[in-house]
NUTISE-742140 format. One record per residue (C-alpha): residue number from 1; residue in one letter; x, y, z. Coordinates in pm, whole numbers, plus 50000, padded with zeros to 5 digits. Layout:
! NUTISE-742140
   num   residu      xx      yy      zz
   NUM        A       X       Y       Z
...
! end
This chain:
! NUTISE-742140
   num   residu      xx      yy      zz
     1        X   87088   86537   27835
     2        X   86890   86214   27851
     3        X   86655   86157   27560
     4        X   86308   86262   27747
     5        X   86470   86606   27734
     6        X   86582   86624   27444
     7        X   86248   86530   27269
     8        X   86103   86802   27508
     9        X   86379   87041   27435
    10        X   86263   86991   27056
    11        X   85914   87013   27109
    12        X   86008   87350   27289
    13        X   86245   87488   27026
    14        X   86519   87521   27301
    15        X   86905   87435   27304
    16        X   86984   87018   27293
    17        X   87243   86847   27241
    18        X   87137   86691   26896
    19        X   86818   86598   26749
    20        X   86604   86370   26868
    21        X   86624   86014   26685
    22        X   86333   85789   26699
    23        X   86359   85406   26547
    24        X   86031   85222   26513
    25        X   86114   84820   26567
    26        X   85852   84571   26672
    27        X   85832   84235   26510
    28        X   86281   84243   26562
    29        X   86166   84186   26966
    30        X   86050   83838   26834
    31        X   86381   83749   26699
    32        X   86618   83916   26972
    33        X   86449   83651   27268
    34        X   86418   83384   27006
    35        X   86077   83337   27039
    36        X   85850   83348   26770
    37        X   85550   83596   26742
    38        X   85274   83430   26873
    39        X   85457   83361   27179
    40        X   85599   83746   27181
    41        X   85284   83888   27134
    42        X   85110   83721   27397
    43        X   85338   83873   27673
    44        X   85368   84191   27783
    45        X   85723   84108   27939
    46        X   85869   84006   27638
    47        X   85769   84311   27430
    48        X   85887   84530   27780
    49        X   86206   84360   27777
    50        X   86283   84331   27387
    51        X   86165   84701   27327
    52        X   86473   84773   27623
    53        X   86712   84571   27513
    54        X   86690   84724   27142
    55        X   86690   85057   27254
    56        X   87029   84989   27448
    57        X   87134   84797   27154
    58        X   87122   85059   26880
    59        X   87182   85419   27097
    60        X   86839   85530   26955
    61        X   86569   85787   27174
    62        X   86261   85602   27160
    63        X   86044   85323   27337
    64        X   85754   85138   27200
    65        X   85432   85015   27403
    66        X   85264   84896   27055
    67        X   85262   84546   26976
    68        X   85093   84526   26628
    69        X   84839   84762   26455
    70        X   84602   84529   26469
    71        X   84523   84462   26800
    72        X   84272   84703   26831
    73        X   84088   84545   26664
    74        X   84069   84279   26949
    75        X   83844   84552   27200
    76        X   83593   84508   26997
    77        X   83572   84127   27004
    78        X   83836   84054   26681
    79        X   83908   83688   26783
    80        X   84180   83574   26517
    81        X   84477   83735   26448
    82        X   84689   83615   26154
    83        X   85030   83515   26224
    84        X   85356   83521   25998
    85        X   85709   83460   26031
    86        X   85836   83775   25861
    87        X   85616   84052   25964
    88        X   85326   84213   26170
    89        X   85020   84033   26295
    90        X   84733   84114   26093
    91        X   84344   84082   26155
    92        X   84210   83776   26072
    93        X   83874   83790   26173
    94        X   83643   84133   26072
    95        X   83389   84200   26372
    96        X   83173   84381   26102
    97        X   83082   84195   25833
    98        X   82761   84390   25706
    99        X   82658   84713   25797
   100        X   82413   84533   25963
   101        X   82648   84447   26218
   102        X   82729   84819   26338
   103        X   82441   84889   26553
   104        X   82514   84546   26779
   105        X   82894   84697   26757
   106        X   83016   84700   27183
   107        X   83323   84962   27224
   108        X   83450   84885   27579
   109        X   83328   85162   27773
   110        X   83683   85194   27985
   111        X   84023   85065   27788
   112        X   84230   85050   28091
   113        X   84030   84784   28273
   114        X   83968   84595   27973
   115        X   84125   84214   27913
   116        X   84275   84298   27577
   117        X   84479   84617   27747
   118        X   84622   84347   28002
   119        X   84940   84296   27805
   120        X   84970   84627   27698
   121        X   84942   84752   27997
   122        X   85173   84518   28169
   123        X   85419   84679   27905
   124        X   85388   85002   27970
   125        X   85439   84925   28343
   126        X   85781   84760   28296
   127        X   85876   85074   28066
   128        X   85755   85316   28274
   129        X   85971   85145   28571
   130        X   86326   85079   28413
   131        X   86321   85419   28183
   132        X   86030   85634   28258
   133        X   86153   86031   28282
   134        X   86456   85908   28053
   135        X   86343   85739   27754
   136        X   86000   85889   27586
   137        X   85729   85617   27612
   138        X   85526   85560   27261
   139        X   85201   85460   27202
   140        X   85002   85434   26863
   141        X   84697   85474   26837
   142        X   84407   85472   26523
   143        X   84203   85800   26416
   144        X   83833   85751   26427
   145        X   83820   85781   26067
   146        X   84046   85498   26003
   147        X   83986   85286   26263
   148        X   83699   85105   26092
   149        X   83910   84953   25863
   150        X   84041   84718   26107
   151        X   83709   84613   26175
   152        X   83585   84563   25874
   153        X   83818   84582   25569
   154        X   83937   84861   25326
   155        X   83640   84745   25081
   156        X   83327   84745   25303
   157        X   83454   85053   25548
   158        X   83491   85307   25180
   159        X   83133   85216   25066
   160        X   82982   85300   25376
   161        X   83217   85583   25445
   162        X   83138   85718   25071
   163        X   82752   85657   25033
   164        X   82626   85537   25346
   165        X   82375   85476   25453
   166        X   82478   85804   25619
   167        X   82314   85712   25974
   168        X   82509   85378   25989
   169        X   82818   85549   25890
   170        X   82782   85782   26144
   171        X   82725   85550   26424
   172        X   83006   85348   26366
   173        X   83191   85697   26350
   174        X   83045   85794   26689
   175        X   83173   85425   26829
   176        X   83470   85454   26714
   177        X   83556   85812   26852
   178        X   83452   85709   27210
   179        X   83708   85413   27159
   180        X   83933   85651   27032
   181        X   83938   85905   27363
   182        X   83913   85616   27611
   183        X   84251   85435   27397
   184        X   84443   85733   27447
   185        X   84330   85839   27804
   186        X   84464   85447   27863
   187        X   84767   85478   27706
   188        X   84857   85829   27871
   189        X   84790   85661   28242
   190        X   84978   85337   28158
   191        X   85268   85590   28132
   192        X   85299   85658   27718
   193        X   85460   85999   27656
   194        X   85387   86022   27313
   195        X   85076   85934   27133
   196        X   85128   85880   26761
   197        X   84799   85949   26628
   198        X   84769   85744   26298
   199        X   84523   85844   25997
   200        X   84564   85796   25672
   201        X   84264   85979   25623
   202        X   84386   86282   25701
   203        X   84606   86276   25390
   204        X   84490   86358   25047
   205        X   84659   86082   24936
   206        X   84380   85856   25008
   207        X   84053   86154   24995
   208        X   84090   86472   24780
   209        X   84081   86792   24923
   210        X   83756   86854   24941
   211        X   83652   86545   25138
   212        X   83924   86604   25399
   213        X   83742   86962   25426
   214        X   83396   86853   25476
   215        X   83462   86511   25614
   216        X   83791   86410   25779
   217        X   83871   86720   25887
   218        X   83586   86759   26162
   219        X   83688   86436   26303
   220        X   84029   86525   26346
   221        X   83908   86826   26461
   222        X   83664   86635   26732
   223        X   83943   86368   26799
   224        X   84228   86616   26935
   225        X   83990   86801   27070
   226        X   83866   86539   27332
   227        X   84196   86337   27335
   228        X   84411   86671   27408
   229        X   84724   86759   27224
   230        X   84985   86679   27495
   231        X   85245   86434   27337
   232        X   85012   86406   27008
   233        X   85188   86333   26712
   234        X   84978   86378   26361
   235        X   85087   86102   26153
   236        X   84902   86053   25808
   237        X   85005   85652   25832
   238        X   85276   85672   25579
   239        X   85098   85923   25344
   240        X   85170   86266   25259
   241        X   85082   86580   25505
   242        X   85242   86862   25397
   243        X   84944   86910   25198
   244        X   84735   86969   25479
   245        X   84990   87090   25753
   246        X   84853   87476   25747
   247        X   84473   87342   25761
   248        X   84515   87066   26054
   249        X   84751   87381   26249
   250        X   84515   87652   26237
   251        X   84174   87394   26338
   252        X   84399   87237   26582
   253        X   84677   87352   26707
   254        X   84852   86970   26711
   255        X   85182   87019   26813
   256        X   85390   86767   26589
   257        X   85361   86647   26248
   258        X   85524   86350   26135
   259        X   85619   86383   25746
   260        X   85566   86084   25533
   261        X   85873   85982   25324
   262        X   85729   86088   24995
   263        X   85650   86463   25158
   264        X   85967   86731   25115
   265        X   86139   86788   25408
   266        X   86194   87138   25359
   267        X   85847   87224   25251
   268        X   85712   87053   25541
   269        X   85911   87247   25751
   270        X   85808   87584   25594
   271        X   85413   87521   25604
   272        X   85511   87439   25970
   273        X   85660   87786   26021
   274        X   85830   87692   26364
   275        X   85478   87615   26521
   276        X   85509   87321   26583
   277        X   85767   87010   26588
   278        X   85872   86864   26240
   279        X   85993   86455   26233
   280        X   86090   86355   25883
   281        X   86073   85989   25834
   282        X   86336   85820   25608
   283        X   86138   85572   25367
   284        X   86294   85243   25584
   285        X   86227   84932   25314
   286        X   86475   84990   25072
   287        X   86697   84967   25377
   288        X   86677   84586   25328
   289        X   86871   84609   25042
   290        X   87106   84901   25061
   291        X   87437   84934   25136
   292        X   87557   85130   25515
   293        X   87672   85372   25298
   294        X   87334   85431   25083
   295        X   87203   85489   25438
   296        X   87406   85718   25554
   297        X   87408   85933   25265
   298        X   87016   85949   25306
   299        X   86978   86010   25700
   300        X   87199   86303   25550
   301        X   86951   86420   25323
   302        X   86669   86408   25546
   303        X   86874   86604   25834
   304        X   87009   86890   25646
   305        X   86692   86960   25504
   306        X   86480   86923   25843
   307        X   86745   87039   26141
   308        X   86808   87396   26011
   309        X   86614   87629   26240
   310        X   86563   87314   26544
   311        X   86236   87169   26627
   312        X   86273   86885   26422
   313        X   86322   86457   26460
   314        X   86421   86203   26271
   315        X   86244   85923   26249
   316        X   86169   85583   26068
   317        X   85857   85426   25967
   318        X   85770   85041   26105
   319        X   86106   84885   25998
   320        X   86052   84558   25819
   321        X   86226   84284   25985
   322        X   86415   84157   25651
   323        X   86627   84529   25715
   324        X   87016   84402   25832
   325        X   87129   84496   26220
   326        X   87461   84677   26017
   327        X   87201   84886   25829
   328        X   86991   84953   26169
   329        X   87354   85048   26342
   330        X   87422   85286   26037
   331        X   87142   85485   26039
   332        X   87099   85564   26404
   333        X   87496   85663   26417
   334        X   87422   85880   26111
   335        X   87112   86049   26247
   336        X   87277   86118   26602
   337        X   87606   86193   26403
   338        X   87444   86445   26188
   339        X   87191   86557   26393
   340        X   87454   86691   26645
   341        X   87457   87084   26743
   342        X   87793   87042   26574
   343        X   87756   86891   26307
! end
C-alpha cells in the first residue's frame, strides 16, 4: 500500500496497513543542500528536491509544496521578507499599514498565473512528477479570518477585526476570501492533494465562544463552502479544536480535523464520532531536547489514544530546525511502528 492510499484508506475508514504518518519539515531543506534560506527559498527546485529527499530519508507519508507561512503575504505586494538562520522566513514589510490602506488593497485576481506562485508552482510540478498518485501532495493555506494578520500585524488586524470600522473590516474580509478560493483552486491544479486550511480563529483559544458563533464561524462557513472540502484539512494553527469540532461538522461537513497538541486525543476523537478523519499532532519543540526514548514513549501516547476505531493520523506540527535527525528517525519509526494494524 503506497502512502496516497493509505491516507485515502483513512479518510475512508477502510482496511490499511498502518496509519498514516505525516512529518511537517521545511526550513531542514535549507540545511540538507547546504544552502542557506534565502537561496532555498528562492527556488522552487530546491524545495522540490529537499522536500524528496527528506521524505526518502525518514520513511514518513507526506510531501510539502509550502515554503514559509509568510509568503502570502507577497500576492499582495509584501516586498521584504525577514531572513534567519534558525527558522522560518517571516514578513518584514506590512502592505497595510492604516486602515486607510485597505480600500487601495489589489488581491491578484488569478493565483496560478501570478509571479509570486512561480516557485511554488514550479514545486508542485516536480512533486507531482517524481511522486504524484504515491506520496500525498500538501499545501497550506490561510483562512480569511486570519489571513490579515500577515498583512498587517496581530495589533492593527484585532482592532479593526474587534471595533471596526465595520465597513473596512469587512472589505478587507471580502479581499481576503476571494484570495482565499483563488489560493486553493491554485494549489489543487498545481497538483496539492491536501489542503491544510490554517485558522487560528477558528479556535476559542484566541475568540470566546460567542465570537466564533457570530463571527468566525460564517467565514469558515463561506470559506469551505466556495473552496470545497476535497482534501481540506481544518487546522486551528496550533490551537485547540475539540472545542468546536461538533459546531464546524454539522455547518460544514469538513472532512478532517487536525487536533492541536494541547487538545485530548480521545475527546477529539469522540466529538468526531467517526465522521470524519482525526490527526493528532505530537507537540514537536520539546523534541529538541528530549531523549529517542522520551519520543517514543509519546508517539505512544498519542497513537493509542487516536488509532482505536481507524480514521485517524499522526502528525507533527512545523518542526523547529534545532530538533536532532536521531529524534526525527525516532518518532517516524515509532508512529509507523505503533500505528501498525498489528501493533
Amino acid at each position: 500500500m503506497n502512502a496516497l492510499a493509505r491516507l485515502h484508506a483513512a479518510m475512508e475508514g477502510t482496511p490499511a496497513d498502518r496509519i498514516p504518518v505525516f512529518c511537517n519539515l521545511l526550513d531542514q531543506g535549507a540545511r540538507l543542500l547546504g544552502i542557506g534560506p534565502r537561496e532555498y527559498y528562492a527556488s522552487g527546485e530546491h524545495v522540490a528536491e529537499a522536500q524528496l529527499r527528506m521524505r526518502e530519508k525518514y520513511g514518513y507519508d507526506n510531501l510539502w509544496g509550502l515554503f514559509y507561512v509568510g509568503r502570502e503575504a507577497e500576492f499582495f505586494g509584501c516586498r521584504e521578507m525577514v531572513y534567519a538562520e534558525d527558522g522560518p522566513p517571516n514578513v518584514g514589510h506590512m502592505v497595510i499599514r492604516t486602515v486607510e490602506d485597505v480600500p487601495r488593497l489589489e488581491p491578484p485576481a488569478d493565483v496560478l498565473s501570478h509571479p509570486a506562485f512561480e516557485q511554488p508552482r514550479k514545486c508542485f510540478d516536480i512533486l507531482r512528477r517524481e511522486a504524484g498518485g504515491r506520496f500525498p501532495i500538501c499545501a497550506y493555506v490561510t483562512a480569511t479570518m486570519t489571513l490579515p494578520v500577515l498583512l498587517m500585524g496581530m495589533e492593527r488586524w484585532l482592532p479593526l477585526l474587534l471595533t471596526g470600522p465595520r465597513t473596512l473590516r469587512d472589505e478587507l474580509l471580502a479581499k481576503c476570501h476571494d484570495f482565499f478560493v483563488s489560493q486553493v483552486r491554485a494549489c489543487r491544479a498545481a497538483g496539492a492533494d491536501v489542503i491544510v486550511y490554517s485558522n487560528p480563529f477558528g479556535s476559542t483559544d484566541l475568540v470566546p465562544m460567542s465570537f466564533f458563533r457570530e463571527q468566525s464561524l460564517p467565514w469558515i462557513e463561506r470559506d469551505i463552502e466556495a473552496a470545497g472540502r476535497a482534501g481540506l484539512v481544518y487546522y486551528g494553527g496550533a490551537a485547540r479544536v475539540n472545542p468546536v469540532i461538533e459546531t464546524v461538522l454539522e455547518r460544514t461537513r469538513v472532512e478532517a480535523f487536525y487536533l492541536s497538541p494541547l487538545d485530548d486525543v480521545a475527546e477529539g476523537r469522540a466529538r468526531i464520532a467517526g465522521r470524519a478523519l482525526c490527526c493528532a499532532a505530537l507537540n514537536d519543540i520539546p523534541m529538541i531536547d528530549w531523549a529517542p526514548a522520551q519520543v517514543e514513549q509519546e508517539v505512544k501516547r498519542l497513537v493509542e489514544a487516536g488509532k482505536p476505531g481507524g480514521r485517524f493520523l499522526f502528525g507533527t506540527l512545523l518542526m523547529p530546525l534545532a530538533i536532532p535527525e536521531v529524534n526525527i528517525r525516532a518518532l517516524v519509526a515509532a508512529a509507523c511502528r505503533y500505528g501498525a494494524l498489528d501493533a
